[in-house]
C-alpha positions in Angstrom: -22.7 28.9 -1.4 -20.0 30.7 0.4 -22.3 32.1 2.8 -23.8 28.4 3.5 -19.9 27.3 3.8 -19.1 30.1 6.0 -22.1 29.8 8.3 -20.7 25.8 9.2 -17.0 27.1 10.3 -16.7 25.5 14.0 -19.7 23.7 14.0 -20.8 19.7 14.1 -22.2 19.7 10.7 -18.9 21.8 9.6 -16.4 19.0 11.1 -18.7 16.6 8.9 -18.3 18.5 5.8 -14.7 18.8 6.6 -14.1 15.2 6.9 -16.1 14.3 3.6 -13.8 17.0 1.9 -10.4 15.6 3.5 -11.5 12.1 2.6 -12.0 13.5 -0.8 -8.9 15.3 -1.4 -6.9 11.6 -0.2 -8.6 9.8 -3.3 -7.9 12.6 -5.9 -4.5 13.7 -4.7 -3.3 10.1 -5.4 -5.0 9.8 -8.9 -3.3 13.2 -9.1 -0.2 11.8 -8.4 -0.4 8.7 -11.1 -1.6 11.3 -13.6 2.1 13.3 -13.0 4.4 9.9 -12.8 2.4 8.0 -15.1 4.3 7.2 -19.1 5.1 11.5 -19.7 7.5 13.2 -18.2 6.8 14.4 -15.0 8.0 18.3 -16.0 5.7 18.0 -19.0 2.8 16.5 -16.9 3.0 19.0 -14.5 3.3 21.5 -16.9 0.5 20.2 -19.0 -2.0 20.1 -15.9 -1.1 23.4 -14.2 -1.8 25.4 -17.9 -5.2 23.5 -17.8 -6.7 24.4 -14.4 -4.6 28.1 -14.9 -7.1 28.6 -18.1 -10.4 26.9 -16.2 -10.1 29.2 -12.8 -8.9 32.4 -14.9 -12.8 33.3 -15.9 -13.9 32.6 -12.1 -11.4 35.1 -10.9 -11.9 38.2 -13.1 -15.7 37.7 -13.2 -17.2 35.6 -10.8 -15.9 35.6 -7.6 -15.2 38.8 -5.5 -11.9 40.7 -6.0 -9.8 40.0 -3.5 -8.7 42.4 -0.6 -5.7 44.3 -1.1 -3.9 42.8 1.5 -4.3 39.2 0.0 -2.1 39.8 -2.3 1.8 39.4 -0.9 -0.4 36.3 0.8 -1.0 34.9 -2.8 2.8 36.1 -3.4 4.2 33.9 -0.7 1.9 30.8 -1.9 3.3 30.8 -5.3 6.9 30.6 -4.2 5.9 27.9 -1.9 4.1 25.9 -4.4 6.6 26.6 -7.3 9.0 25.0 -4.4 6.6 22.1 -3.7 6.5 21.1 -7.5 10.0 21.3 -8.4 11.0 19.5 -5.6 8.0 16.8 -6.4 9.0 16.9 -10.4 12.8 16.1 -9.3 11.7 13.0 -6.8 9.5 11.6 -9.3 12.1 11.6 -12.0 14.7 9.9 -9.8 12.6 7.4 -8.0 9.9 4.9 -8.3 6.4 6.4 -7.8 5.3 3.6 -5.3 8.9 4.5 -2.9 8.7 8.2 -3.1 4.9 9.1 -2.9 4.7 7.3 0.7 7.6 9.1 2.0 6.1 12.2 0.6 3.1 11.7 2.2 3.9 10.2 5.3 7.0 13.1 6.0 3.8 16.0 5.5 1.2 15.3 7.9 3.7 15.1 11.1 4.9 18.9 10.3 1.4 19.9 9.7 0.3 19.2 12.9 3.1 20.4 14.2 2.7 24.0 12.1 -0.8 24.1 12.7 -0.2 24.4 16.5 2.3 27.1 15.8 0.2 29.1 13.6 -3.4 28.5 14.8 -2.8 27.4 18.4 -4.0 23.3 17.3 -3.4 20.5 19.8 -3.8 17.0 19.3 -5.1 15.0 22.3 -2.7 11.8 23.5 -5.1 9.6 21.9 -5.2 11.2 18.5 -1.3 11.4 18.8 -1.7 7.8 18.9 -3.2 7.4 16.0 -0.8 9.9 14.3 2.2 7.1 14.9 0.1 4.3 13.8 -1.0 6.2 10.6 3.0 7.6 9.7 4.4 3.6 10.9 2.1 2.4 7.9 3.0 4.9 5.1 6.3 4.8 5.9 6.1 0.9 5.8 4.6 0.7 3.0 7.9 2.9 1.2 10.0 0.1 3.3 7.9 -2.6 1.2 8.2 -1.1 -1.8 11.7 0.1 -1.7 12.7 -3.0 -0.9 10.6 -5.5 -3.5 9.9 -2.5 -6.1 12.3 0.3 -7.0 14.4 -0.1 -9.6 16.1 2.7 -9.8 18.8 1.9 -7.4 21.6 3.7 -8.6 19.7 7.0 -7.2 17.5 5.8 -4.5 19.3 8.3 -2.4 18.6 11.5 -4.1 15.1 10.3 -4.6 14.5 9.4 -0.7 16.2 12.7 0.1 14.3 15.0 -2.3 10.8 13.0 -1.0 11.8 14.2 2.6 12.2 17.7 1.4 8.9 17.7 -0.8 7.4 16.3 2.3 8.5 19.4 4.1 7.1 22.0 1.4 3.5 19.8 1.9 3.2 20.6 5.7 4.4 24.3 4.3 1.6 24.5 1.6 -1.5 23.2 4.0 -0.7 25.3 6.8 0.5 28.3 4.7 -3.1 27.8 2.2 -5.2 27.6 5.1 -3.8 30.6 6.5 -4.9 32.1 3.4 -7.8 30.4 2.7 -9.1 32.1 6.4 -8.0 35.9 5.9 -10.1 36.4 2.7 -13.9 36.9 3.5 -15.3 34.7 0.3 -13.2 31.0 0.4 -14.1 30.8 -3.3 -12.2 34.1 -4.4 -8.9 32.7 -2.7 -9.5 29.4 -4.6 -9.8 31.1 -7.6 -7.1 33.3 -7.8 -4.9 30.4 -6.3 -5.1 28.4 -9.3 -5.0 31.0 -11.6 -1.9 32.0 -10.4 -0.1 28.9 -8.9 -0.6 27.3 -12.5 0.8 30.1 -14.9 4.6 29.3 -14.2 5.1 25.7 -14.9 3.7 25.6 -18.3 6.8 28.0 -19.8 9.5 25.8 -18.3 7.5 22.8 -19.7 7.3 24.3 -23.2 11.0 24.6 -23.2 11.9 21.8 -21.9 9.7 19.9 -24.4 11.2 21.9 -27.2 14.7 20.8 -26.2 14.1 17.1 -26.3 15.2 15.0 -29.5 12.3 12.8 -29.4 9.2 15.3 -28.3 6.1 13.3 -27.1 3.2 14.0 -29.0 0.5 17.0 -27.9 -2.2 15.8 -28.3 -2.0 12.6 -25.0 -0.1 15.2 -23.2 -2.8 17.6 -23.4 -5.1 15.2 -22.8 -3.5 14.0 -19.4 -3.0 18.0 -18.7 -6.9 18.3 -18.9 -7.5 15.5 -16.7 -5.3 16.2 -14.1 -6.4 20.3 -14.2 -10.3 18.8 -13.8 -8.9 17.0 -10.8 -6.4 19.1 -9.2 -8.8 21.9 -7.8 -10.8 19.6 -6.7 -8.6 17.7 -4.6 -6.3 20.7 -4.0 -9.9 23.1 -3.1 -11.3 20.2 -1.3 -8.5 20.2 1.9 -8.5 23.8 1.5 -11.7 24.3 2.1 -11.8 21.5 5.0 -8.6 23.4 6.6 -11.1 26.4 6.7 -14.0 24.7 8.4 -12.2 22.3 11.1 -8.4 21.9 12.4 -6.1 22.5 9.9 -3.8 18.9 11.5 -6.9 16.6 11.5 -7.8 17.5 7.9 -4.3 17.1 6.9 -3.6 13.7 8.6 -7.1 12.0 6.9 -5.9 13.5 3.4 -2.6 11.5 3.8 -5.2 8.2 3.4 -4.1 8.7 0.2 -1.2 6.3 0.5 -4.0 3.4 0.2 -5.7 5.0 -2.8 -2.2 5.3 -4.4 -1.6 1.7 -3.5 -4.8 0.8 -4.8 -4.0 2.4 -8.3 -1.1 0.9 -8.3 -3.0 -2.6 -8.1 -5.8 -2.1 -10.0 -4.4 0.4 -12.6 -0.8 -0.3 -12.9 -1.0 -4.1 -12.3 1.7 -4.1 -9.5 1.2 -6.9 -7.1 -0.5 -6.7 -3.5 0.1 -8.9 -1.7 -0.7 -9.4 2.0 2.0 -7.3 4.0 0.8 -4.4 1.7 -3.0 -4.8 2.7 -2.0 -4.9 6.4 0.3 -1.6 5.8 -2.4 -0.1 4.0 -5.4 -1.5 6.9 -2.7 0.5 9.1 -2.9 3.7 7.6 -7.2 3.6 7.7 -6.9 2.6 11.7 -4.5 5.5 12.4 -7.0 7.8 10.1 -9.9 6.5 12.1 -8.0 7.0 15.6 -7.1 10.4 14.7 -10.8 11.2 13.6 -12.2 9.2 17.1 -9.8 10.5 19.1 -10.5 14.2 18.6 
């Protein structure tokens, strides 16, 4: 299979595949997100989930895919501070603010410095058109918080830190897609970087969620927790390897953009799942986001 990936990098049928797995990585990414702000603490939650994809890719790494090259390795080193960074910051936003005010701002503050990074670091340029689309796709996530902050959050009393530490975990996702796909592209097999990715981006949290569990008066039982923690580490690779991979077969800033559709997923589960209301300023926000998605994709 990594040959057959490898032999589509730069072509028509490649940009396809890349598109499908971008498109992919939206959905999942916000089911990922519900799993991590849903009733548990987000610490625990991430915690949970990272220890249950960290056990699943460990047997891939040791025996299935090839070692990696000795020169991956301060590359895997720099990818683990950057993710330990990412989900810290993400943990902290989550706990101050409501999931439907933060996740847009996350989302919609990430795709802008990807682009941006991807032309530094792999020479990417946007046409004017696909700019375009770029502004009408960032106006409706970042609506969409505007909505919701203003006829959703409740927690009001630390909206600021919440907004401020969105910003900032926005920052650390343009840093992870454009720092992952530079790694994803210096290993020869795609799979080996996947594997020893998870394996080691998912050993850390788990401790600090053990202790922090074991300080708490009222501990929440193992057994939901655990359950949550498998479900999320079923789904994390797959939306986490699924923009990786698309970052190695097309532009790094076009796969990054389409994955932040994920905004209308998120409001979506939000409707469906966590009964909020929708009403229609939130369906034209959301139409919004899909139109800048689809100018960025036509425009290229």
């Amino acid at each position: 299979m990594s040959d057959w990936l490898i032999s589509l990098e730069g072509t028509e049928a490649g940009h396809e595949l890349a598109l499908g797995l971008a498109l992919m990585a939206a959905f999942l990414h916000a089911v990922f997100g519900a799993l991590q702000k849903g009733r548990h603490d987000p610490w625990l939650s991430r915690g949970a989930i990272d220890a249950s994809y960290c056990l699943m890719a460990a047997p891939f790494a040791f025996f299935v895919v090839p070692w990696p090259e000795p020169y991956m390795w301060p590359i895997f080193a720099v990818v683990w501070l950057i993710h330990i960074a990412y989900k810290v910051l993400q943990a902290m936003a989550y706990t101050k603010g409501s999931y439907t005010v933060v996740y847009p701002v996350v989302r919609g503050t990430g795709p802008l410095f990807t682009v941006i990074g991807a032309y530094l670091l792999f020479g990417e340029t946007f046409t004017g058109t696909q700019w375009f689309g770029v502004g009408v796709l960032l106006a409706g996530i970042f609506g969409l918080a505007a909505y919701n902050l203003r006829f959703l959050e409740t927690n009001r009393e630390t909206l600021g830190i919440a907004l401020v530490l969105a910003v900032a975990t926005g920052l650390f996702v343009a840093l992870y897609t454009t720092y992952d796909a530079y790694g994803i592209r210096a290993t020869a097999d795609p799979f080996t970087f996947l594997a020893w990715f998870f394996m080691i981006d998912g050993a850390t949290m788990p401790f600090y969620a053990f202790l922090r569990w074991r300080a708490m008066i009222n501990r929440p039982a193992i057994g939901p927790l655990m359950l949550r923690g498998l479900a999320g580490g079923i789904i994390a690779p797959m939306s986490f390897g699924a923009i990786m991979l698309a970052t190695r077969l097309d532009k790094v800033g076009e796969a990054a953009v389409l994955r932040e559709t994920s905004t209308v997923f998120a409001a979506l589960i939000g409707w469906l799942v966590l009964k909020e209301t929708v009403g229609p300023r939130r369906i034209a926000l959301m139409a919004l986001i899909a139109l800048g998605a689809v100018i960025v994709e036509m425009g290229g």
